[in-house]
Kinemage of the C-alpha trace (Angstrom):
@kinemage 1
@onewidth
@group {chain A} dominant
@subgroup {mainchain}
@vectorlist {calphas} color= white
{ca unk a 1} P -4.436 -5.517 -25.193
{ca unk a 2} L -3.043 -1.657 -26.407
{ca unk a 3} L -6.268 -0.590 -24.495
{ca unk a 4} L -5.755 -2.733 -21.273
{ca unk a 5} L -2.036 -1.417 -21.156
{ca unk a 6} L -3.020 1.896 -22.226
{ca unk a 7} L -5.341 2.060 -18.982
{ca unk a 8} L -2.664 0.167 -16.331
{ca unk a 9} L -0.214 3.439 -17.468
{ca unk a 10} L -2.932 5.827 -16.462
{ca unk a 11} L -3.608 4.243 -13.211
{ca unk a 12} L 0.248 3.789 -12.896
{ca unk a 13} L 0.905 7.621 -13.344
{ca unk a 14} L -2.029 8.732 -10.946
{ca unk a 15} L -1.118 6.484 -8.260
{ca unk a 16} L 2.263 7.982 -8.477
{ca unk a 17} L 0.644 11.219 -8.315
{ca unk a 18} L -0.864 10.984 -5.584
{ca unk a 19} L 1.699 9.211 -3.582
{ca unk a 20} L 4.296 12.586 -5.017
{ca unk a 21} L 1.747 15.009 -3.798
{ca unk a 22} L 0.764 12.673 -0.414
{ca unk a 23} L 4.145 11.201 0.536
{ca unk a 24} L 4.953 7.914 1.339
{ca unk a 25} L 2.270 7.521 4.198
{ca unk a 26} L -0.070 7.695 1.234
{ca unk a 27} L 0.823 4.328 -0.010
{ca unk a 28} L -0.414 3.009 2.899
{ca unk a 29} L -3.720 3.854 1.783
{ca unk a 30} L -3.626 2.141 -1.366
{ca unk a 31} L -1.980 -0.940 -0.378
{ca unk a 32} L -3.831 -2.111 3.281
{ca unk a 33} L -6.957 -2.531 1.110
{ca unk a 34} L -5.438 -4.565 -0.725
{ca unk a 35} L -4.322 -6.236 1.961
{ca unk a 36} L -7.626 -6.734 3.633
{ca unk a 37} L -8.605 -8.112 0.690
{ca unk a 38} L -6.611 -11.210 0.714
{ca unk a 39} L -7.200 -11.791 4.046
{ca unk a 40} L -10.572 -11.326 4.631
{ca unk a 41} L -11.154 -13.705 0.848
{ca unk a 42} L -13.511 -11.245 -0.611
{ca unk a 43} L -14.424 -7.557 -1.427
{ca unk a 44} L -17.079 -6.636 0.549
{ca unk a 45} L -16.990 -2.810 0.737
{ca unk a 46} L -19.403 -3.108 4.111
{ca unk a 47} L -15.955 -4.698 5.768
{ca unk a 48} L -13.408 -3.670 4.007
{ca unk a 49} L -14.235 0.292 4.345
{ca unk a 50} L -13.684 0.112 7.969
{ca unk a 51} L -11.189 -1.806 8.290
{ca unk a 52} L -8.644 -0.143 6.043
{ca unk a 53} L -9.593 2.744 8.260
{ca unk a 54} L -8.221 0.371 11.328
{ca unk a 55} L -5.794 -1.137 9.517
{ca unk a 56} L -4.099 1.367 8.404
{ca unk a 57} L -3.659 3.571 11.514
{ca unk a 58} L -2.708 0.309 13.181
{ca unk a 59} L 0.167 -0.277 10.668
{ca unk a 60} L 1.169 3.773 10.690
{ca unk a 61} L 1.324 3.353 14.293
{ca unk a 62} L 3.360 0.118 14.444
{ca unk a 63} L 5.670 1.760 11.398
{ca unk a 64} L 6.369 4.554 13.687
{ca unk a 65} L 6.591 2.927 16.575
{ca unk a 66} L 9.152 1.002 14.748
{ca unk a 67} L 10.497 4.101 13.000
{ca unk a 68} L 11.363 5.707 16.467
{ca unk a 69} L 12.655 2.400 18.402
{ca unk a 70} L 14.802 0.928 16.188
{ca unk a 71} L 18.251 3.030 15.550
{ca unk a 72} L 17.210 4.922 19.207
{ca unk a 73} L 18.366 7.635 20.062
{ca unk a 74} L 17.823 8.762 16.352
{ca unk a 75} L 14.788 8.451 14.684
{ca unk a 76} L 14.067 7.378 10.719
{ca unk a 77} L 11.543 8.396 8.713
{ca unk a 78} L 8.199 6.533 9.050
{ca unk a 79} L 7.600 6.781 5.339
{ca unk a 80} L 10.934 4.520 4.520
{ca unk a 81} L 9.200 1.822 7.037
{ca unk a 82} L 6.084 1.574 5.237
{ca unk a 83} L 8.098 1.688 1.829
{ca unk a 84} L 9.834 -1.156 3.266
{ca unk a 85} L 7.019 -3.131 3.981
{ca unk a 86} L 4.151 -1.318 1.246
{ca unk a 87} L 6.572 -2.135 -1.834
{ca unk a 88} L 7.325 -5.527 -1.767
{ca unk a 89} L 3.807 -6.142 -1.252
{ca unk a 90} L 2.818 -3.817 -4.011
{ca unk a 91} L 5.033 -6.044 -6.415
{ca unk a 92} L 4.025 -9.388 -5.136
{ca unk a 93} L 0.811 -7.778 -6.001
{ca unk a 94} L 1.704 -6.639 -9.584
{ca unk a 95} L 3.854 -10.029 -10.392
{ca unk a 96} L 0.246 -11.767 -9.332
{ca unk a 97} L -1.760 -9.761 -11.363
{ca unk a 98} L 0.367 -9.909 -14.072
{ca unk a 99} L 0.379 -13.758 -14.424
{ca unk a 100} L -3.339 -14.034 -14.126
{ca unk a 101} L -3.709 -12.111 -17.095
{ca unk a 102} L -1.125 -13.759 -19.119
């Protein structure tokens, strides 16, 4: 169990890494995958490549569509629209996670 937890902190600190170095539009890359995922039932890597690649400029364009419509004639930033809908989804994924493995 030290290992397991050892190896969810290292994946934990690189995944903040890259979304400090990336931004907020890079969570989108982690989580649509994830996404896919679920919906399609699986993890074929055949489907799910390409669609993550569809998927997520679909969502980066609805986020800023959303991003630029919403409090018109100012605009907010896309990446606090895809933190508002990336990290609730990341937890629901982590709370899942975590009670499979307990």
């Amino acid at each position: 169990k030290t290992f397991r937890k050892k190896i969810l902190f290292i994946c934990s600190s690189i995944t903040a890494l890259v979304v400090c170095v990336s931004g907020n539009i890079g969570f989108i890359g982690l989580v649509i995958p994830h996404m896919l995922r679920i919906i399609l039932k699986g993890s074929d890597n055949k489907k799910i490549l390409p669609l993550s690649f569809i998927g997520g400029g679909i969502f980066l364009q609805l986020s800023d569509l959303i991003a630029r419509v919403a409090l018109s004639p100012k605009e907010i930033s896309v990446g606090i629209i895809t933190s508002f809908l990336g990290a609730p989804y990341f937890i629901y994924l982590l709370i899942k996670y975590r009670r499979e493995n307990l």
